[in-house]
C-alpha positions as a LaTeX table, in Angstrom:
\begin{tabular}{lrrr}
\hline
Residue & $x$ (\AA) & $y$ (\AA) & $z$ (\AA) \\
\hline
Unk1 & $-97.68$ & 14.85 & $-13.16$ \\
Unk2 & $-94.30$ & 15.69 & $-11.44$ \\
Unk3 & $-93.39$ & 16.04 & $-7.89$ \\
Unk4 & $-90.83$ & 18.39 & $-6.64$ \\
Unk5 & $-89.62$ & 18.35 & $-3.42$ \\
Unk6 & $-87.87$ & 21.69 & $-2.49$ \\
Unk7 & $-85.25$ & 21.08 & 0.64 \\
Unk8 & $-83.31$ & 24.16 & 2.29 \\
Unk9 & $-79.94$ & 22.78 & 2.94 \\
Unk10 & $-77.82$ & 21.49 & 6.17 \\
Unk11 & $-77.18$ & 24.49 & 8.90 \\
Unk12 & $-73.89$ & 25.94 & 7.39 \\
Unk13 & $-71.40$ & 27.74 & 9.12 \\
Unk14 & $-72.70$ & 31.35 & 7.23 \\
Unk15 & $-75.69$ & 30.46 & 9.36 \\
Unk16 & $-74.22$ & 30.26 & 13.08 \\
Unk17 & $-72.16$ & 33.42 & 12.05 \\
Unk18 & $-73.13$ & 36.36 & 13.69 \\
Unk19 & $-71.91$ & 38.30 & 10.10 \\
Unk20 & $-73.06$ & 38.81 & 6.79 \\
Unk21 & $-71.33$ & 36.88 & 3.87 \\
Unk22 & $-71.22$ & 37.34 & 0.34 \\
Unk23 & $-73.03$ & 34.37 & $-1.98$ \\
Unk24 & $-69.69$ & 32.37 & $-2.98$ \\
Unk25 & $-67.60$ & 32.62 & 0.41 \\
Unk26 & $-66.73$ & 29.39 & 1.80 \\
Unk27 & $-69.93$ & 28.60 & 4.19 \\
Unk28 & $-69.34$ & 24.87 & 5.26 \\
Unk29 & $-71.67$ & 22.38 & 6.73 \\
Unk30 & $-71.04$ & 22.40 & 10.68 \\
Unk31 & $-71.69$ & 19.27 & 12.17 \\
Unk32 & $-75.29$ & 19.72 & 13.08 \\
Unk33 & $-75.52$ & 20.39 & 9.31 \\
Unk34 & $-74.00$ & 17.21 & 8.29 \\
Unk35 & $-76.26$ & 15.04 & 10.60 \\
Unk36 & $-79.70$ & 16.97 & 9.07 \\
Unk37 & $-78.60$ & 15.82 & 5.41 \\
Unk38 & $-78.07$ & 12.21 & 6.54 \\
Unk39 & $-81.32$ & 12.63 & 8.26 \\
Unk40 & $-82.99$ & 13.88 & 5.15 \\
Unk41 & $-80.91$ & 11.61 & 2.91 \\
Unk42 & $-82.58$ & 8.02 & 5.13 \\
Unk43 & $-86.20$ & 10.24 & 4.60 \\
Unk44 & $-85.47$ & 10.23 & 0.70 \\
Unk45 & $-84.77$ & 6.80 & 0.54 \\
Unk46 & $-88.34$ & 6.47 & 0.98 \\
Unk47 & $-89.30$ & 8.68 & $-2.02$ \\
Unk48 & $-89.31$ & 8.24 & $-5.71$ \\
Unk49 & $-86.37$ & 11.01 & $-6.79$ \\
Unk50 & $-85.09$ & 10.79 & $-9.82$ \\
Unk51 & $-82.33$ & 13.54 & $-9.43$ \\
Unk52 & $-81.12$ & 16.26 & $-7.32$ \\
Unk53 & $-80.89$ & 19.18 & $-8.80$ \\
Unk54 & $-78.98$ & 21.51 & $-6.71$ \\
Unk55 & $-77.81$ & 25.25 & $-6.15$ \\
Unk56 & $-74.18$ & 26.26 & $-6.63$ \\
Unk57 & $-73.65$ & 27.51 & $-3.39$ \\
Unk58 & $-71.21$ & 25.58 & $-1.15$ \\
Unk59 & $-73.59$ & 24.90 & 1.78 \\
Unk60 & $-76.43$ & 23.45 & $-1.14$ \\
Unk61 & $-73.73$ & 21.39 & $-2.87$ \\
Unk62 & $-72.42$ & 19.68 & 0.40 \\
Unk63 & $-76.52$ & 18.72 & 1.28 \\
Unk64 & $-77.22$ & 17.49 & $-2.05$ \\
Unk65 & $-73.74$ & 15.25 & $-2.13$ \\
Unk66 & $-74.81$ & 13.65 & 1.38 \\
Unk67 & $-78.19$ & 12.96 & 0.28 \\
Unk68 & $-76.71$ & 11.21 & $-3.15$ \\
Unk69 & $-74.14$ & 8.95 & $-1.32$ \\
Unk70 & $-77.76$ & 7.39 & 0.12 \\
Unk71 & $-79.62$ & 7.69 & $-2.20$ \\
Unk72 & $-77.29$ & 7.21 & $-5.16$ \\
Unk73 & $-78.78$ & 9.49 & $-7.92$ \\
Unk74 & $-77.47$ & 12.24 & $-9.80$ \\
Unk75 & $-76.60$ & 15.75 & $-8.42$ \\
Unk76 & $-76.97$ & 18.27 & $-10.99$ \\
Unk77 & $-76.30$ & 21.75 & $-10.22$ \\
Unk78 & $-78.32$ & 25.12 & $-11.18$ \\
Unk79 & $-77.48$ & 28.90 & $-10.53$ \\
Unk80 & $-81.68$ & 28.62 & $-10.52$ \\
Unk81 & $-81.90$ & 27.89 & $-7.26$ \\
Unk82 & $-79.25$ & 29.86 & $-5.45$ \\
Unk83 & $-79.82$ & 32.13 & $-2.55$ \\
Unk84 & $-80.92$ & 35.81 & $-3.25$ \\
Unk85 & $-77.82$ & 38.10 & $-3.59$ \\
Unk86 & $-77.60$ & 40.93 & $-0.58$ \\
Unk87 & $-76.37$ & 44.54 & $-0.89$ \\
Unk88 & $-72.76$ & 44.65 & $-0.98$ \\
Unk89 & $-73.45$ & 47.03 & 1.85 \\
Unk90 & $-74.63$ & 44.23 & 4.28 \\
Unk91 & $-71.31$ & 42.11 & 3.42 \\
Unk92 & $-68.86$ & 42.12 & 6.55 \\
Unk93 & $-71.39$ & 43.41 & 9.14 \\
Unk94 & $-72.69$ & 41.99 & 11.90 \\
Unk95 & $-76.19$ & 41.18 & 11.37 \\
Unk96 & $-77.77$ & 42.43 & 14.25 \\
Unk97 & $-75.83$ & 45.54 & 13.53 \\
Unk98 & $-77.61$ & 48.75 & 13.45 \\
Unk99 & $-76.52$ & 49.40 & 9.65 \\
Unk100 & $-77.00$ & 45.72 & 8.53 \\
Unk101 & $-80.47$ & 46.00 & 10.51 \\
Unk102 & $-81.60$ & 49.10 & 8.62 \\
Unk103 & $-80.88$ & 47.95 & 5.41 \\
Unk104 & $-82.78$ & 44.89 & 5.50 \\
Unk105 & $-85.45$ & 46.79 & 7.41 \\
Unk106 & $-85.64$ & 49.10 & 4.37 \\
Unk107 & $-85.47$ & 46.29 & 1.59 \\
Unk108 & $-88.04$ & 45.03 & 2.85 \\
Unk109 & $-89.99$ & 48.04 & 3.49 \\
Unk110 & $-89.98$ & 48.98 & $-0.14$ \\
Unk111 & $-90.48$ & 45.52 & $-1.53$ \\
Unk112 & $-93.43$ & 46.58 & $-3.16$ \\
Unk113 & $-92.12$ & 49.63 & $-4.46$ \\
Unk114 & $-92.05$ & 48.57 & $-8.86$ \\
Unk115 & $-87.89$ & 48.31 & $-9.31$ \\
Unk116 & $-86.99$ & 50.08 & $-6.33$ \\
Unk117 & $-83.10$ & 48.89 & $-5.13$ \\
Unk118 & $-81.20$ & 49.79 & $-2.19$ \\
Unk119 & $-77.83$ & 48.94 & $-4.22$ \\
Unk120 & $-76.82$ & 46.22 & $-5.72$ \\
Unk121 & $-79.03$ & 43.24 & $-4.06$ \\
Unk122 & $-81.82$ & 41.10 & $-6.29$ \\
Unk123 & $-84.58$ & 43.27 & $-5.95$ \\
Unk124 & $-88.51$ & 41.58 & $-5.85$ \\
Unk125 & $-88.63$ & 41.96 & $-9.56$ \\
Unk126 & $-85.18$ & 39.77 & $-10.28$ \\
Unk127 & $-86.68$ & 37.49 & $-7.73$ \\
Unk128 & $-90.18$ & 37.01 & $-9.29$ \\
Unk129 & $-87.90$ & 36.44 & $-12.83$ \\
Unk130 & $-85.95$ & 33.96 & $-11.44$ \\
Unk131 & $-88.48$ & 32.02 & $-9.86$ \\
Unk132 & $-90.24$ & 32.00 & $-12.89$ \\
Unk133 & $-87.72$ & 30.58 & $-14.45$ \\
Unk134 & $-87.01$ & 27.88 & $-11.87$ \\
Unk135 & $-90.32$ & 26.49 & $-12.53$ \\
Unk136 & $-89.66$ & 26.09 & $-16.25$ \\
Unk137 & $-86.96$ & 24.26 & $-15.82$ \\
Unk138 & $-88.44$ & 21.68 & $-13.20$ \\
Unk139 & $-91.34$ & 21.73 & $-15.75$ \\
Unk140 & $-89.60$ & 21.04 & $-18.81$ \\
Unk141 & $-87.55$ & 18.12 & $-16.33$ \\
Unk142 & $-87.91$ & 14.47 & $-18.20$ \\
Unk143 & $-87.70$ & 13.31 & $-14.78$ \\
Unk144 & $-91.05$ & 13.06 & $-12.68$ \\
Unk145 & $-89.60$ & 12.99 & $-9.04$ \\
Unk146 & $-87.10$ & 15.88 & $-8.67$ \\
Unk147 & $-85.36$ & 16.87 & $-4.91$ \\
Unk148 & $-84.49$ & 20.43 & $-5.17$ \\
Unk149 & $-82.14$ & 21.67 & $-2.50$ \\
Unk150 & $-82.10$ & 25.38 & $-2.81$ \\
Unk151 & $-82.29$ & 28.12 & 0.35 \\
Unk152 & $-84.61$ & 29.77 & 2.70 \\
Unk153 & $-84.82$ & 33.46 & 1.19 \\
Unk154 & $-85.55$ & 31.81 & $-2.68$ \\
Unk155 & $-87.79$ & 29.04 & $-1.33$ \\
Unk156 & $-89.84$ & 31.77 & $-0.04$ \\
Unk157 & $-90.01$ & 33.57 & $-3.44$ \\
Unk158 & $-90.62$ & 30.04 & $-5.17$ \\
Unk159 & $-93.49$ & 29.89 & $-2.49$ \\
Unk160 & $-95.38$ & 32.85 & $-3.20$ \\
Unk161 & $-95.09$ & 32.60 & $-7.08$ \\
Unk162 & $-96.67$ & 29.06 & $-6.87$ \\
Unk163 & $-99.05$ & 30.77 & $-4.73$ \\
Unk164 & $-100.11$ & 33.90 & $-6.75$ \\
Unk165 & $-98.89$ & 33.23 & $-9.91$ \\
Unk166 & $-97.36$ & 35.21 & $-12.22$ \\
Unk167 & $-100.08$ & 38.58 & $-10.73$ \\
Unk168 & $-97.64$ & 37.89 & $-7.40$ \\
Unk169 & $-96.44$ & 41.52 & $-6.79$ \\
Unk170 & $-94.27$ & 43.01 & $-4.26$ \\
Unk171 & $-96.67$ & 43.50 & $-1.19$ \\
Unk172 & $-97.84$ & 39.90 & $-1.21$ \\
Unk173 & $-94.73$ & 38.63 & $-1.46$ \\
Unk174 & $-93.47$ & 40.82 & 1.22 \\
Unk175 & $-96.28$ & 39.19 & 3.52 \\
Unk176 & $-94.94$ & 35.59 & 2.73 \\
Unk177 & $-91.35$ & 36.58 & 3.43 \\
Unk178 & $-92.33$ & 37.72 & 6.92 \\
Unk179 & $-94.36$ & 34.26 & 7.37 \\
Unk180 & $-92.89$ & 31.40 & 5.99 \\
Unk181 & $-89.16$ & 31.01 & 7.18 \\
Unk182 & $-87.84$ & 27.34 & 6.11 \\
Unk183 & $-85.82$ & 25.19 & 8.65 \\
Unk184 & $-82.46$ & 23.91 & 7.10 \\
Unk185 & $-83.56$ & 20.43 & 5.74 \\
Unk186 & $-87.35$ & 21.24 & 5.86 \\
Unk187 & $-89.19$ & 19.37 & 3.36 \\
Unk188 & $-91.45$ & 21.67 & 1.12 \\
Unk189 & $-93.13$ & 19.65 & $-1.90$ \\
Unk190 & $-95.40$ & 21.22 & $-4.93$ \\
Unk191 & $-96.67$ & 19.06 & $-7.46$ \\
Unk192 & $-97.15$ & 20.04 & $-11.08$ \\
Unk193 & $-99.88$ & 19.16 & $-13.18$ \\
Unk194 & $-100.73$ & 20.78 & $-16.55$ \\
Unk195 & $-103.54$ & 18.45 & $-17.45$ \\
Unk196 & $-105.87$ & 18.46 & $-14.70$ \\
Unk197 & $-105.36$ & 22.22 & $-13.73$ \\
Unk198 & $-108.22$ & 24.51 & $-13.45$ \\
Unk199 & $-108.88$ & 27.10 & $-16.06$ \\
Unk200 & $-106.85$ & 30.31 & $-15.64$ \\
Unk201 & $-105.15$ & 29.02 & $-12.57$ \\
Unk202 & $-101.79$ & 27.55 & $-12.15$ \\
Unk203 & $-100.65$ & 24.20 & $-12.74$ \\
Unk204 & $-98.69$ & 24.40 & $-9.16$ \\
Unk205 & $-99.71$ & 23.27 & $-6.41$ \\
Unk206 & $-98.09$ & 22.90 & $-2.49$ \\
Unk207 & $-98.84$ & 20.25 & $-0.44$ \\
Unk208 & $-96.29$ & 20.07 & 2.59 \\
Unk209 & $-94.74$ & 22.89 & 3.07 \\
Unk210 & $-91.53$ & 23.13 & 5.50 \\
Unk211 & $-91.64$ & 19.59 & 6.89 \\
Unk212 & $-88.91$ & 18.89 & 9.26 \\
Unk213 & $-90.12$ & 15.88 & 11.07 \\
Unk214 & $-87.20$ & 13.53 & 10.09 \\
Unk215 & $-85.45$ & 15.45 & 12.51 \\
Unk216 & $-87.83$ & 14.76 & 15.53 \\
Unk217 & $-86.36$ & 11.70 & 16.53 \\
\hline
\end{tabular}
């Protein structure tokens, strides 16, 4: 059996901006940030992780190094588990603009539509694929305890696939995007377990999802 514990990183400075930013900008850790790692990292001292394995994205990198200089395991970094990429369009607006606004209003809108793509953004299909493939590579992990620290927009997707399966299709998935928003350092774990799964179901299963009470103190 292995345990996965999926983390969305520290609040980053892309997040208190009031504008849209492309996937590789700089997007520091602001202070507040900084003090939810070490708040996750003195939770994870408590678990059984083996390694961190963590996106490429500045904001991901910076959470996973904090939690390691506790914890002292290995980081290990994955373009898996970076955030979805937004239309170009978005990049430089405001995002309670009314442009910005109607193009995420219409991504979503169409989720469900088979390929459909404003412009240039991962559409639900890439998504699903990616996901997909995020899971075979925690599966096919030596290690048994893995911390994961990805973002809010892929958790989601990771979410719903363990959820449906590989059937998940666009509408569903649109529901759990609308629903399940992750706080930065929420704690969301799955388990997988290949031997003792069901027939004809998945081998994932979620048993906390976005647990942020290390930060309730």
């Amino acid at each position: 059996m292995k345990r996965v514990y999926f983390v969305r990183h520290g609040l980053s400075s892309g997040n208190a901006d009031d504008v849209w930013h492309s996937l590789y900008d700089p997007d520091p850790l602001v202070d507040q940030g900084k003090d939810q790692s070490l708040l996750l990292a003195e939770r994870c001292v408590k678990l059984p992780i083996d390694v961190i394995i963590s996106s490429t994205i500045e904001r991901a990198k910076t959470t996973a190094d904090i939690v390691s200089g506790v914890i002292k395991k290995p980081v290990e970094l994955s373009d898996l588990f970076i955030e979805r990429r937004r239309p170009s369009n978005q990049i430089g607006f405001l995002k309670d603009s009314p442009e910005s606004r109607f193009i995420g209003t219409t991504i979503l809108e169409n989720f469900h539509i088979e390929n459909y793509r404003f412009s240039d953004e991962e559409n639900f299909e890439d998504l699903k694929t990616r996901a997909h493939q995020a899971l075979l590579f925690l599966e096919k992990r030596p290690e048994a305890d893995i911390l994961v620290i990805t973002h809010d927009f892929f958790l989601r997707i990771i979410l719903a696939y363990v959820t449906f399966g590989d059937s998940l299709n666009g509408d569903e998935c649109r529901q759990f995007i609308k629903v399940f928003c992750m706080k930065n350092t929420g704690l969301t774990i799955m388990v997988f377990d290949d031997i003792q799964k069901p027939v004809a179901t998945s081998a994932w299963r979620v048993y906390t999802w976005n647990d942020f009470s290390h930060l309730q103190i």
